[in-house]
C-alpha positions as CSV (number, residue, x, y, z in Angstrom):
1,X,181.0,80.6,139.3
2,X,180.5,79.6,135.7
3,X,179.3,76.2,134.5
4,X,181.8,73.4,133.8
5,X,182.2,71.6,130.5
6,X,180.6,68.4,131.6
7,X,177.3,70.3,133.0
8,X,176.6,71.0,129.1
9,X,175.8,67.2,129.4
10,X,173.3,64.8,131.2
11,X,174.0,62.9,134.3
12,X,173.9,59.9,132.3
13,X,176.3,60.8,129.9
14,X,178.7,62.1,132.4
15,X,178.5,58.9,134.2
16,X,178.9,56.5,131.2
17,X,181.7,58.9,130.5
18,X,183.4,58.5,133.9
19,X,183.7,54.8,133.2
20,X,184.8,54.6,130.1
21,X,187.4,56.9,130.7
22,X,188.7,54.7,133.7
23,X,188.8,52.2,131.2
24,X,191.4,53.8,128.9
25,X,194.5,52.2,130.2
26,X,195.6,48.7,129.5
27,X,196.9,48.3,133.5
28,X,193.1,49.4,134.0
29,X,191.6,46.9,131.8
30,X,194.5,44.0,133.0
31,X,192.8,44.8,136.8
32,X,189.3,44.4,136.0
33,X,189.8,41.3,133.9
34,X,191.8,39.7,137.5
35,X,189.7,40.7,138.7
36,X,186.9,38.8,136.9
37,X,188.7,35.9,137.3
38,X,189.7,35.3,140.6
39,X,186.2,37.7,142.3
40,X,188.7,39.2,144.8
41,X,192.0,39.9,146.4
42,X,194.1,42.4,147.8
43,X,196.0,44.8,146.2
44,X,199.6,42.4,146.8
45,X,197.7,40.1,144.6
46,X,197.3,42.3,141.9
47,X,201.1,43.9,142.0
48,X,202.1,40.1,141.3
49,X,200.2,40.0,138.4
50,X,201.1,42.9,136.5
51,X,204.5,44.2,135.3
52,X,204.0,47.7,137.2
53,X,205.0,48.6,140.8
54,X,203.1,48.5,143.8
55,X,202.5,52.3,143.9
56,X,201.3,52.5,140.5
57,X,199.0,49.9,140.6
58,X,197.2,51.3,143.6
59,X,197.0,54.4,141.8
60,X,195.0,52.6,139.0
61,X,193.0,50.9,141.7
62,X,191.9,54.2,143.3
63,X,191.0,55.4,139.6
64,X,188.8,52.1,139.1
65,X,187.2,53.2,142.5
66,X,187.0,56.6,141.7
67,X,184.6,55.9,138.5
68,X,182.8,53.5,140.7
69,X,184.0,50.2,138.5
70,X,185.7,48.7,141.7
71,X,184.8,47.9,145.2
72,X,186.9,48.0,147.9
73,X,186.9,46.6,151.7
74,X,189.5,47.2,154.5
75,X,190.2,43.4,155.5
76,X,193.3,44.3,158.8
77,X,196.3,45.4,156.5
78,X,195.3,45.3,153.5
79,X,192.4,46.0,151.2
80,X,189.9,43.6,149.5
81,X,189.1,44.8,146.0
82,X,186.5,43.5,143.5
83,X,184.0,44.8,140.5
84,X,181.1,46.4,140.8
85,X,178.2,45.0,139.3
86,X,175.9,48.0,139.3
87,X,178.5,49.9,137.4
88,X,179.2,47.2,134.6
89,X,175.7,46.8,133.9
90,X,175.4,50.7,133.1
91,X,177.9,50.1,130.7
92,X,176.6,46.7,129.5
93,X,173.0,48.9,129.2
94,X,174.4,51.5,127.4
95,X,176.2,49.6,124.3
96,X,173.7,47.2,124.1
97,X,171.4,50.4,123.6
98,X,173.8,51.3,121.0
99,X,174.0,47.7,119.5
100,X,170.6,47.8,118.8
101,X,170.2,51.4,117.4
102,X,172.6,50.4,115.1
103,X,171.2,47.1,114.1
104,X,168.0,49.1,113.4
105,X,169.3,52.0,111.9
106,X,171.4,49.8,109.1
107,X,172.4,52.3,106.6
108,X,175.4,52.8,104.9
109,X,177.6,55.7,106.0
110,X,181.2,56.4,105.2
């Protein structure tokens, strides 16, 4: 079987990549900032909160858990969400590596 497109790249990048791309949806971002604020709930909680329907939003919770950016725990009927510290600080990590490349680097381009 041939190689895939994102084996050309490292695991890191793959994984940064991964998140950011869960990322790339206002719902998405909406859920993660809840959740922030309130450390957890159930998904109910979250279908209150946004202007989508309940089917939608648990198919951009299981995106969030699929990139690793959520948590979730089965609590009787429903399931406890909340975020993921491990995979915030990899993405904290990574533009603060950035930040300070570009703070270095200081040149003027385009």
């Amino acid at each position: 079987m041939g190689a895939t497109k994102t084996d050309h790249f490292t695991d890191k990048q793959n994984a940064i990549a991964t998140l950011t791309k869960a990322l790339g949806h206002p719902a998405r971002i909406a859920i993660i900032e809840y959740l922030m604020k309130i450390e957890k709930c159930i998904c109910g909680d979250i279908v209150n909160e946004l202007p989508l329907s309940q089917p939608t939003v648990s198919q951009h919770l299981k995106e969030l858990k699929n990139a690793g950016l959520i948590k979730g725990n089965i609590e009787g009927n429903s399931i406890c969400y909340c975020i993921d510290e491990k995979a915030i600080e990899k993405m904290q990590s990574y533009f603060a590596n950035i930040s300070s490349k570009l703070e270095k680097k200081k040149t003027d381009c385009c």
